[in-house]
C-alpha positions in Angstrom: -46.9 -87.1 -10.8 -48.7 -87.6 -14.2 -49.7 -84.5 -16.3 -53.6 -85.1 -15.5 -53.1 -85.3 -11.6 -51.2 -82.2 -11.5 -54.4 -81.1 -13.2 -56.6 -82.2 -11.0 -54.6 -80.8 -8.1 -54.7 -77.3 -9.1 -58.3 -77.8 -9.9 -58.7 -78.3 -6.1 -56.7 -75.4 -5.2 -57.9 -73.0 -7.5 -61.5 -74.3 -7.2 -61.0 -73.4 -11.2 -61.1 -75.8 -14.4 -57.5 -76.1 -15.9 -57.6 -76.0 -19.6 -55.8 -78.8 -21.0 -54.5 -76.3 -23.8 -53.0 -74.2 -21.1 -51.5 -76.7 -18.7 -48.7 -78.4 -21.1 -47.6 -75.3 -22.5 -46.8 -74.3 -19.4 -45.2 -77.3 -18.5 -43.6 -77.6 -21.1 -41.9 -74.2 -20.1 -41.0 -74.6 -16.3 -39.4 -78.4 -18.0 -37.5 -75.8 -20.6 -36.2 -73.6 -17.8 -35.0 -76.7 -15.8 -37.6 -76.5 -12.5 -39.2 -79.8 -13.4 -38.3 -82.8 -15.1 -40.6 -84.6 -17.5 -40.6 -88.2 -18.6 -41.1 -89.8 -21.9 -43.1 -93.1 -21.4 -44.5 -93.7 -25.0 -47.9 -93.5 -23.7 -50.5 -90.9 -23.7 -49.1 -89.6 -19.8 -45.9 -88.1 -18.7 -44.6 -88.2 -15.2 -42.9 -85.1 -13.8 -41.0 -84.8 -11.1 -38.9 -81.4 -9.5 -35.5 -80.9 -10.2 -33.1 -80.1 -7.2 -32.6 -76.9 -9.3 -36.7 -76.5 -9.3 -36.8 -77.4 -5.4 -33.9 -74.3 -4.7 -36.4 -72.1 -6.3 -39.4 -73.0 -4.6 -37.0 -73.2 -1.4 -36.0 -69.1 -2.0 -39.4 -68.7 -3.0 -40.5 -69.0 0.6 -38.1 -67.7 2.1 -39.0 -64.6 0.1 -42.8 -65.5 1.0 -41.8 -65.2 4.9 -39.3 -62.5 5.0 -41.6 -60.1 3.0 -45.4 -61.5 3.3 -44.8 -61.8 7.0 -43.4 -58.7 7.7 -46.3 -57.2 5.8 -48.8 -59.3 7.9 -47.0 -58.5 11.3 -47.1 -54.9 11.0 -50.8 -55.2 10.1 -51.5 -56.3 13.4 
C-alpha cells in the first residue's frame, strides 16, 4: 500500500484529516523499529508493506485486545 492510501484509509477510520507532515514521520518510525517495510521506487510514492516481525506485534496486540478488553466488557454485562 502506497503512502497516500494508507492516508486515505485512516481518514475513513478516523473520520479525521491526516496531516501529511504527520503521517511520514510516523512512518518513517514504525519502518525504523522494523514493523513495516518501505520501498524505494524513485518516484514521488513509496509502497509499504508489514514485516512478519510487524504482523507478531499486531498478532500479540490482539490477543492483548481480547484477553483484557474482553474481560473488561464481560464483566460489564
Amino acid at each position: 500500500m502506497h503512502g497516500l492510501a494508507i492516508k486515505d484509509e485512516l481518514e475513513a477510520y478516523y473520520e479525521n484529516e491526516i496531516h501529511h507532515r504527520r503521517l511520514y514521520p510516523h512512518s518513517d518510525q514504525i519502518v525504523d523499529k522494523g514493523l513495516v517495510e518501505k520501498a524505494e521506487t524513485g518516484n514521488r510514492t513509496n509502497p509499504y508493506a508489514i514485516t512478519a516481525r510487524g504482523q507478531r506485534e499486531l498478532e500479540a496486540r490482539r490477543e492483548w485486545e481480547d484477553q483484557y478488553v474482553g474481560e473488561r466488557l464481560s464483566s460489564s454485562e
